[in-house]
Biopython code that builds the backbone (N, CA, C, O; Angstrom):
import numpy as np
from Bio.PDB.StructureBuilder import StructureBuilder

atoms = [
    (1, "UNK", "N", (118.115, 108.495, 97.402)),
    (1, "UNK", "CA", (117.487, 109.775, 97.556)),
    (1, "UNK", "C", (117.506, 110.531, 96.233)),
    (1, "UNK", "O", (116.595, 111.306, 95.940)),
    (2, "UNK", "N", (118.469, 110.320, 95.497)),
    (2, "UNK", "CA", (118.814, 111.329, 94.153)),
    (2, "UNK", "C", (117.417, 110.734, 93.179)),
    (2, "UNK", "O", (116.827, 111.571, 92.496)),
    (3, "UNK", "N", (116.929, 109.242, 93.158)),
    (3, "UNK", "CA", (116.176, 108.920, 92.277)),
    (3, "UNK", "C", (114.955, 108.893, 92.544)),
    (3, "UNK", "O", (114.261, 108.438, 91.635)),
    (4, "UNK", "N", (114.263, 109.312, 93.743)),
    (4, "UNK", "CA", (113.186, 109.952, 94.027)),
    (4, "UNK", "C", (112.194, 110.759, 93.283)),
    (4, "UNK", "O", (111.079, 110.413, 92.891)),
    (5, "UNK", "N", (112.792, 111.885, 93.160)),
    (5, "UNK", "CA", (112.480, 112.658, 92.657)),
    (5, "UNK", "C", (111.928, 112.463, 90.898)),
    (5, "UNK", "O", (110.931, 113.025, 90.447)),
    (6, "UNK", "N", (112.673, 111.713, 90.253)),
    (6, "UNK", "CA", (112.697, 111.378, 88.901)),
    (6, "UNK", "C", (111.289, 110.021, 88.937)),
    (6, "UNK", "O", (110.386, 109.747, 88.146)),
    (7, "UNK", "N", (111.687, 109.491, 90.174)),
    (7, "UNK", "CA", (110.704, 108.019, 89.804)),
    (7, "UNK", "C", (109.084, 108.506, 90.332)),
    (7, "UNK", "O", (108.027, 108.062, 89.885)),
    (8, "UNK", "N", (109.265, 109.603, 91.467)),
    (8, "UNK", "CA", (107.347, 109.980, 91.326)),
    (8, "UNK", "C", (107.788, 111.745, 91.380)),
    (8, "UNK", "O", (108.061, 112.494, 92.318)),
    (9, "UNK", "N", (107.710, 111.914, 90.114)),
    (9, "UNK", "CA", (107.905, 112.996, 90.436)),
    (9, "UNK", "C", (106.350, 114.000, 91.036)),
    (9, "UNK", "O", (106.385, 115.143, 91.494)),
    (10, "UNK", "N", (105.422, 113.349, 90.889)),
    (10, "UNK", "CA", (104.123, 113.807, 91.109)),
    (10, "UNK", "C", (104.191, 114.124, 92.212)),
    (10, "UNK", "O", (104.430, 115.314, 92.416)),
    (11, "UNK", "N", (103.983, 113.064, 93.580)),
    (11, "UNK", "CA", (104.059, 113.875, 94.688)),
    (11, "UNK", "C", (105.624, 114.300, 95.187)),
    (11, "UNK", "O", (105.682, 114.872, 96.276)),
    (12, "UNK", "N", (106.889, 114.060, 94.469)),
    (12, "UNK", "CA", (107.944, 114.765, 95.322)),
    (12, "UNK", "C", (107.494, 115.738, 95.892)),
    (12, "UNK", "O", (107.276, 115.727, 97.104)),
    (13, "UNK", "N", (107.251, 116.838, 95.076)),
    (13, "UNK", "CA", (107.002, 118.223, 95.250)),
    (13, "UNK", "C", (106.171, 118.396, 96.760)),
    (13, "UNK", "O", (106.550, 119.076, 97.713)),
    (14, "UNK", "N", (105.178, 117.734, 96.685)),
    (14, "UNK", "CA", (104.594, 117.671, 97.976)),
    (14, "UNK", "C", (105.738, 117.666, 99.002)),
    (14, "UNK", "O", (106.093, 118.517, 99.817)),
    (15, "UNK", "N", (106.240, 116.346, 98.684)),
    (15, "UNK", "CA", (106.827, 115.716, 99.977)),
    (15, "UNK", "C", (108.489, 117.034, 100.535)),
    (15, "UNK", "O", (109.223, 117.167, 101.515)),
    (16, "UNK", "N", (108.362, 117.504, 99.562)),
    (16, "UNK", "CA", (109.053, 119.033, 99.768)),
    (16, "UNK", "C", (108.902, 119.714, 100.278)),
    (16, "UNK", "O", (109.588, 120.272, 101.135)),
    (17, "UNK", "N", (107.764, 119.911, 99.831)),
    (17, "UNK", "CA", (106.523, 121.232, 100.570)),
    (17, "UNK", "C", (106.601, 121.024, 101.937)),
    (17, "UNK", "O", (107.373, 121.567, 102.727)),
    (18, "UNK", "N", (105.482, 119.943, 102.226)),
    (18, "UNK", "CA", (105.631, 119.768, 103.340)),
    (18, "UNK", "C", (106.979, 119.481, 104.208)),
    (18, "UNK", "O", (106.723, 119.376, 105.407)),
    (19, "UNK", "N", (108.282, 119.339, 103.895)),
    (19, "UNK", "CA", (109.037, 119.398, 105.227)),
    (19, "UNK", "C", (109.308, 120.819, 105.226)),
    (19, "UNK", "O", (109.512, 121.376, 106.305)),
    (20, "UNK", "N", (109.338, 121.548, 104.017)),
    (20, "UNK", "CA", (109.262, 122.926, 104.575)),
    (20, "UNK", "C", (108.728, 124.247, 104.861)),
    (20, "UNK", "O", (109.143, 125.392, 105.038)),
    (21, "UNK", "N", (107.335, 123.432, 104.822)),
    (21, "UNK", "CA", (106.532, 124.972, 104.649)),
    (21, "UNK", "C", (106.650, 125.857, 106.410)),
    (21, "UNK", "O", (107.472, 125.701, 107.312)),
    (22, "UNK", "N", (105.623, 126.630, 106.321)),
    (22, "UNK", "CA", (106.120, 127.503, 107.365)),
    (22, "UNK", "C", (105.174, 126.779, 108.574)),
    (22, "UNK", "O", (104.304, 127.428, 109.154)),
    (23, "UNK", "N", (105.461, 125.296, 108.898)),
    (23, "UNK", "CA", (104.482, 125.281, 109.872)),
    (23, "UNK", "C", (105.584, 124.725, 110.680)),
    (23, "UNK", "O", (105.506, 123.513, 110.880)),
    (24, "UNK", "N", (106.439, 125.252, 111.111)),
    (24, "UNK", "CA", (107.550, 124.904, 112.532)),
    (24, "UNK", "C", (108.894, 123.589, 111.992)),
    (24, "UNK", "O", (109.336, 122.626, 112.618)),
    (25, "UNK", "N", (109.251, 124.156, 110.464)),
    (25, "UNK", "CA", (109.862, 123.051, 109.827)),
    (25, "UNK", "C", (111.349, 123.045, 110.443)),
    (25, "UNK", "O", (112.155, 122.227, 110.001)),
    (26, "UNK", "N", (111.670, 123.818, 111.313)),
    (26, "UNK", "CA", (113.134, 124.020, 111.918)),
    (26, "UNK", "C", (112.930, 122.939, 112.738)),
    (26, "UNK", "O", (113.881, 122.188, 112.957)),
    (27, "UNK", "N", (111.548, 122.668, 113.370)),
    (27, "UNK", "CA", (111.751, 121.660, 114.385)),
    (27, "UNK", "C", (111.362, 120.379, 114.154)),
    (27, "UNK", "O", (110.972, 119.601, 115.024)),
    (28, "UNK", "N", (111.492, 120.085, 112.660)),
    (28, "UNK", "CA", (111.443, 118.722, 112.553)),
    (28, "UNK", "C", (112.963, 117.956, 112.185)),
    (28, "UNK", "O", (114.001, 118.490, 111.795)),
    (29, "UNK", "N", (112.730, 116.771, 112.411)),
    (29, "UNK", "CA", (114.299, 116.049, 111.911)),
    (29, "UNK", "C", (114.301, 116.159, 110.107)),
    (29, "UNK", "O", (113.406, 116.514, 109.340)),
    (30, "UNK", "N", (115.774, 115.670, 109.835)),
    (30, "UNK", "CA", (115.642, 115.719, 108.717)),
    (30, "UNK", "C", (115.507, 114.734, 107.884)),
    (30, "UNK", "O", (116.045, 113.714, 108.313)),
    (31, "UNK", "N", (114.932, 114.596, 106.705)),
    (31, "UNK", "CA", (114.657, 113.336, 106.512)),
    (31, "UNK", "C", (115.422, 112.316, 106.367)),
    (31, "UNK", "O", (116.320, 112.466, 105.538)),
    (32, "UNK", "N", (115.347, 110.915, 107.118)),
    (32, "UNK", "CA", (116.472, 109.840, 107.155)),
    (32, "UNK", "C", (116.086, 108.930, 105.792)),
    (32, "UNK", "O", (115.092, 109.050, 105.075)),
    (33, "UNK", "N", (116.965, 108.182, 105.700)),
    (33, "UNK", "CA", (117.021, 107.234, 104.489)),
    (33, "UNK", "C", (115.540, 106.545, 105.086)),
    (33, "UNK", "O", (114.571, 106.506, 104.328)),
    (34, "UNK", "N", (115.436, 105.981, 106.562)),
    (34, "UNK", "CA", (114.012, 104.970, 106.392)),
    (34, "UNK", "C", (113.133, 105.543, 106.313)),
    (34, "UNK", "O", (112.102, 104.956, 105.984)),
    (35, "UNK", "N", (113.101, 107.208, 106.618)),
    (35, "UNK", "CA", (111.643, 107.763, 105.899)),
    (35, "UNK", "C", (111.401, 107.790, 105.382)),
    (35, "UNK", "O", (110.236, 107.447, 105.181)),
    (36, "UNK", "N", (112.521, 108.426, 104.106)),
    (36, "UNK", "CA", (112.387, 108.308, 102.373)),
    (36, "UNK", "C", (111.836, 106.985, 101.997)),
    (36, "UNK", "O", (111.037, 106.913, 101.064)),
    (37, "UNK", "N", (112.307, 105.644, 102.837)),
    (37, "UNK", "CA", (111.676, 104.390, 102.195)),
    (37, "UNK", "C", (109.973, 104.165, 102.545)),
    (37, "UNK", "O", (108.968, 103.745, 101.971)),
    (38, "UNK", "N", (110.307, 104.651, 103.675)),
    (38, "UNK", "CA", (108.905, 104.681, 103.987)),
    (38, "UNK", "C", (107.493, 105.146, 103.572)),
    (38, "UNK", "O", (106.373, 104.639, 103.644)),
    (39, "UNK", "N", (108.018, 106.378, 103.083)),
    (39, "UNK", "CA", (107.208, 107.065, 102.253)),
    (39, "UNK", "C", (107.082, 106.984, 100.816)),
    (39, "UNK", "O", (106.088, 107.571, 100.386)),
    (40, "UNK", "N", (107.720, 106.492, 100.063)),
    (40, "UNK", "CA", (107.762, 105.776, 99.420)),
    (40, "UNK", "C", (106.745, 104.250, 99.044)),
    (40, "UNK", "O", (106.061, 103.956, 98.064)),
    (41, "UNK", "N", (107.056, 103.514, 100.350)),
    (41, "UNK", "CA", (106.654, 102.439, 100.401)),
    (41, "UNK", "C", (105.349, 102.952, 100.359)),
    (41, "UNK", "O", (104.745, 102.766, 99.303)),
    (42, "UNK", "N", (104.726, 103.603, 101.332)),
    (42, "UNK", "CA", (103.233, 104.149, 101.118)),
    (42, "UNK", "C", (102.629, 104.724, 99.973)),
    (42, "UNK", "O", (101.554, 104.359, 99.497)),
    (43, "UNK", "N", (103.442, 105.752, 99.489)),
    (43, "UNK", "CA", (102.654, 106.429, 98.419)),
    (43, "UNK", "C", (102.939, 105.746, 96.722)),
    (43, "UNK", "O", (102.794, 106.367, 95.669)),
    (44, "UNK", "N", (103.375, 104.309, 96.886)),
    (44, "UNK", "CA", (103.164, 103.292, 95.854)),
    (44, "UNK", "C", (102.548, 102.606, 96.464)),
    (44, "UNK", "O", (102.913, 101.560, 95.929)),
    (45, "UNK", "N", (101.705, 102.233, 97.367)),
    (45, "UNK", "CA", (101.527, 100.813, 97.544)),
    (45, "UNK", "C", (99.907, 100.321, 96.854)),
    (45, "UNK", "O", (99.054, 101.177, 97.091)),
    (46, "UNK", "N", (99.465, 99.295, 96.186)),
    (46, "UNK", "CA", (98.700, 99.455, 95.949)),
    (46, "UNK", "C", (96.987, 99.886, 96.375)),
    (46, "UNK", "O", (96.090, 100.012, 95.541)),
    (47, "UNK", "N", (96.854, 100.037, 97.648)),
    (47, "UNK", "CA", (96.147, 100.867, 98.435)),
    (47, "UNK", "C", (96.568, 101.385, 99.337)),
    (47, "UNK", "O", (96.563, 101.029, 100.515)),
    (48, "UNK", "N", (97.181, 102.739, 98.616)),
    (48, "UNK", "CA", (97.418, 104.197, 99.337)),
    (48, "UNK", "C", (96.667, 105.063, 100.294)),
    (48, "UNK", "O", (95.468, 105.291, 100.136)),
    (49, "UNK", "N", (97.246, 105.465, 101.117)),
    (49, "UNK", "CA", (96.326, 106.421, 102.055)),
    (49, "UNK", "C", (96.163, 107.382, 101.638)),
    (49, "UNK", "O", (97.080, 107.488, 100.824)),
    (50, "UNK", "N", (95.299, 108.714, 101.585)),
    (50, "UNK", "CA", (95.417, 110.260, 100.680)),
    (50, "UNK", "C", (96.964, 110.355, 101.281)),
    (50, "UNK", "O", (97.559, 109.935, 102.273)),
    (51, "UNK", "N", (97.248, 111.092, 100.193)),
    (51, "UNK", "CA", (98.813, 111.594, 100.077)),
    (51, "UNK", "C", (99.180, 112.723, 101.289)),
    (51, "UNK", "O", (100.263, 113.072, 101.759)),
    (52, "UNK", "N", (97.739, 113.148, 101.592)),
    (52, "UNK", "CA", (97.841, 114.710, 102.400)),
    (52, "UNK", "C", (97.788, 113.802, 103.869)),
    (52, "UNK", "O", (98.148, 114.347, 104.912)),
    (53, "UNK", "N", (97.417, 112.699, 103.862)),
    (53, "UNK", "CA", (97.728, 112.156, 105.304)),
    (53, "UNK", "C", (98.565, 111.366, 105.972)),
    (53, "UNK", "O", (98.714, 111.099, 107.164)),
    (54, "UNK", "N", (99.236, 110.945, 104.689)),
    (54, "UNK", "CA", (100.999, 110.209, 104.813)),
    (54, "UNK", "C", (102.039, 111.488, 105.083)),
    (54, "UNK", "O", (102.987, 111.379, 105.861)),
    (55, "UNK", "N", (101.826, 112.378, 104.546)),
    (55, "UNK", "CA", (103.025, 113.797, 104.960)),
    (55, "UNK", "C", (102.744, 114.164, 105.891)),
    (55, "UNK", "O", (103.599, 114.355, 106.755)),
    (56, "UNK", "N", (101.369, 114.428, 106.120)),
    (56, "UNK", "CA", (100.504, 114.961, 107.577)),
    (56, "UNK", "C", (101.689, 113.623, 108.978)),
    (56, "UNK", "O", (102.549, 113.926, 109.805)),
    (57, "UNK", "N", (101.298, 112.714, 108.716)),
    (57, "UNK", "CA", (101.788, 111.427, 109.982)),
    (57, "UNK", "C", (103.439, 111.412, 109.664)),
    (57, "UNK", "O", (104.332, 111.098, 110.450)),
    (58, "UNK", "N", (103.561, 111.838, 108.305)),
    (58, "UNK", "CA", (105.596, 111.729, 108.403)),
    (58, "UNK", "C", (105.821, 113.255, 108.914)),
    (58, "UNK", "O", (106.888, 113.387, 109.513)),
    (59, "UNK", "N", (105.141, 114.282, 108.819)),
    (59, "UNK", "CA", (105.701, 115.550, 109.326)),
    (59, "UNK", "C", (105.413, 115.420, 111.213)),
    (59, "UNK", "O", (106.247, 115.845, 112.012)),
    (60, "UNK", "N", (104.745, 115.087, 111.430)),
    (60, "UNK", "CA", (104.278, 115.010, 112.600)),
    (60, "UNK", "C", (105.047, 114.660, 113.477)),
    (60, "UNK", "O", (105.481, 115.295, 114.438)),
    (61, "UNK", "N", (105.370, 112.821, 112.900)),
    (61, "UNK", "CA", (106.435, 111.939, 113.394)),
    (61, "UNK", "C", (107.571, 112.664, 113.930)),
    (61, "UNK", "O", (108.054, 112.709, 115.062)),
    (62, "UNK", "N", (107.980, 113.413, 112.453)),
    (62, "UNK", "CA", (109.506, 113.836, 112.645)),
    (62, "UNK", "C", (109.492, 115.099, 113.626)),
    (62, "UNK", "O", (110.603, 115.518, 113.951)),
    (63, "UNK", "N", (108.349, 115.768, 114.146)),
    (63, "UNK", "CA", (108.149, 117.050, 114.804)),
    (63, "UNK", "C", (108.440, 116.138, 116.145)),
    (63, "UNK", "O", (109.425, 116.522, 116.776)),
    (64, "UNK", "N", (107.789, 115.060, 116.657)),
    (64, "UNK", "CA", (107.786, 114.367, 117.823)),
    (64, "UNK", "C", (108.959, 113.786, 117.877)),
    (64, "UNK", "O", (109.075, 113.306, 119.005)),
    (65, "UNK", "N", (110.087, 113.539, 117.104)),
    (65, "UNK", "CA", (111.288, 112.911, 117.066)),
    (65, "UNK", "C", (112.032, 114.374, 117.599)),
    (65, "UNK", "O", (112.783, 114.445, 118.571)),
    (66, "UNK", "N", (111.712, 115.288, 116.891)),
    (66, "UNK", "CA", (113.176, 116.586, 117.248)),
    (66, "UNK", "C", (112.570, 116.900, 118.671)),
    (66, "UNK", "O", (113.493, 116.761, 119.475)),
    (67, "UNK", "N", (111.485, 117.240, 119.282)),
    (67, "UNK", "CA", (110.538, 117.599, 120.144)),
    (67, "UNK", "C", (111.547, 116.175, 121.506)),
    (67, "UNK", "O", (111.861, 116.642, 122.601)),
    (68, "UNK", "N", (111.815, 115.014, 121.291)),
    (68, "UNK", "CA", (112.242, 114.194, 122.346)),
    (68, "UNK", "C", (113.924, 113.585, 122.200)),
    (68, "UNK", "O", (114.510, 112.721, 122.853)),
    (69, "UNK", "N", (114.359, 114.411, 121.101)),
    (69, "UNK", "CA", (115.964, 115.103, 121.031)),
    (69, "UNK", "C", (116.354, 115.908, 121.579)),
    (69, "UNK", "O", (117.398, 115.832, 122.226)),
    (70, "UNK", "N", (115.473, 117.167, 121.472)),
    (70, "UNK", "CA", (115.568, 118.406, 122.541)),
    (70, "UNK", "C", (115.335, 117.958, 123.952)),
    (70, "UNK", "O", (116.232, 118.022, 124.793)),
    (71, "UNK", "N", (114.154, 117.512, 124.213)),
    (71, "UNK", "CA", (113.907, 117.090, 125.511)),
    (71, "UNK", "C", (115.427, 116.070, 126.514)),
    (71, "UNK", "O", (115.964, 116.419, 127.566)),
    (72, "UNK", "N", (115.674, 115.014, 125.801)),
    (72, "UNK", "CA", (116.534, 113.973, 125.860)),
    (72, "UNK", "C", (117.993, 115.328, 126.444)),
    (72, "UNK", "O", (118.452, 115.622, 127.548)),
    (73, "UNK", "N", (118.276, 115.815, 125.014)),
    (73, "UNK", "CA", (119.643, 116.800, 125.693)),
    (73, "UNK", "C", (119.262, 118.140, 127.083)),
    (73, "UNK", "O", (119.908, 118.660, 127.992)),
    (74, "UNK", "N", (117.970, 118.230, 126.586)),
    (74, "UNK", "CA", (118.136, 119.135, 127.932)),
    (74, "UNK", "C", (118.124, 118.369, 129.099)),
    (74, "UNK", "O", (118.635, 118.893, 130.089)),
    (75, "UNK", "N", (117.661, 117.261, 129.207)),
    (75, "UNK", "CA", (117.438, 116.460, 130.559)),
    (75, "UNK", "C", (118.615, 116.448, 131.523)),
    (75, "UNK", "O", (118.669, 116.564, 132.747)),
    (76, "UNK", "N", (119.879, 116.207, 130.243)),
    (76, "UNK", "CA", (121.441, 116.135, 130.596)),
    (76, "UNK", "C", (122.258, 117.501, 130.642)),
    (76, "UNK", "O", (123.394, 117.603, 131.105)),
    (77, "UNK", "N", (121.679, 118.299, 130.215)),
    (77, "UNK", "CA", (122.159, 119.598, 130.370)),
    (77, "UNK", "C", (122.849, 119.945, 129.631)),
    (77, "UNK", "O", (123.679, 120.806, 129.922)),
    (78, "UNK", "N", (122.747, 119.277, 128.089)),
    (78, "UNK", "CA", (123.664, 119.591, 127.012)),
    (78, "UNK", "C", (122.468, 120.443, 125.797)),
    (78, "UNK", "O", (121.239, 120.381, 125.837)),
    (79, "UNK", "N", (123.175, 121.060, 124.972)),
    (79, "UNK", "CA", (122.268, 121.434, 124.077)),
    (79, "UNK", "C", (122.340, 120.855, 122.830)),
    (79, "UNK", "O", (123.412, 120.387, 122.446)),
    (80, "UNK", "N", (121.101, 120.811, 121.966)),
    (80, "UNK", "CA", (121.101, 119.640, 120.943)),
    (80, "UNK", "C", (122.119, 119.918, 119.564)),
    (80, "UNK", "O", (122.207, 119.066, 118.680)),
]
sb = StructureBuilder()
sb.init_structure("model")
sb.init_model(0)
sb.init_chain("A")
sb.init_seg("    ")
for serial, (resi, resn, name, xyz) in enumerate(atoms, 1):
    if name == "N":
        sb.init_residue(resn, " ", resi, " ")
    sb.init_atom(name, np.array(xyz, "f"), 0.0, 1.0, " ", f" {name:<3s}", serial, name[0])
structure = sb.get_structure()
């Protein structure tokens, strides 16, 4: 995670942005080591998807991951 930043630093910043801008970033997870690879893996690969639609599908993801954490503990009556 520390060498991220240094090896693209072009879109880090993005990939910043987007987990925290003001569009409901409390309720996403936080980023795990296989996202970081993941995203990664995408935004080198030699045919990349636009950059704005790999953060778009990793912010999303992680909104639908906290979204069935919450769900999961309330089912049991615990809080997350």
């Amino acid at each position: 995670m520390v060498l991220a930043p240094s090896v693209c630093p072009m879109w880090w910043g993005r990939v910043r942005e987007a987990s925290t801008a003001g569009n409901g970033s409390s309720q996403l997870t936080h980023l795990s080591l296989a996202e970081i690879r993941r995203l990664i893996t995408r935004l080198t690969d030699r045919r990349p998807a636009p950059i704005d639609h790999i953060l778009h599908w990793s912010t999303w993801r992680r909104r639908r991951q906290h979204q069935a954490r919450v769900s999961h503990y309330k089912r049991r009556g615990h809080s997350p």
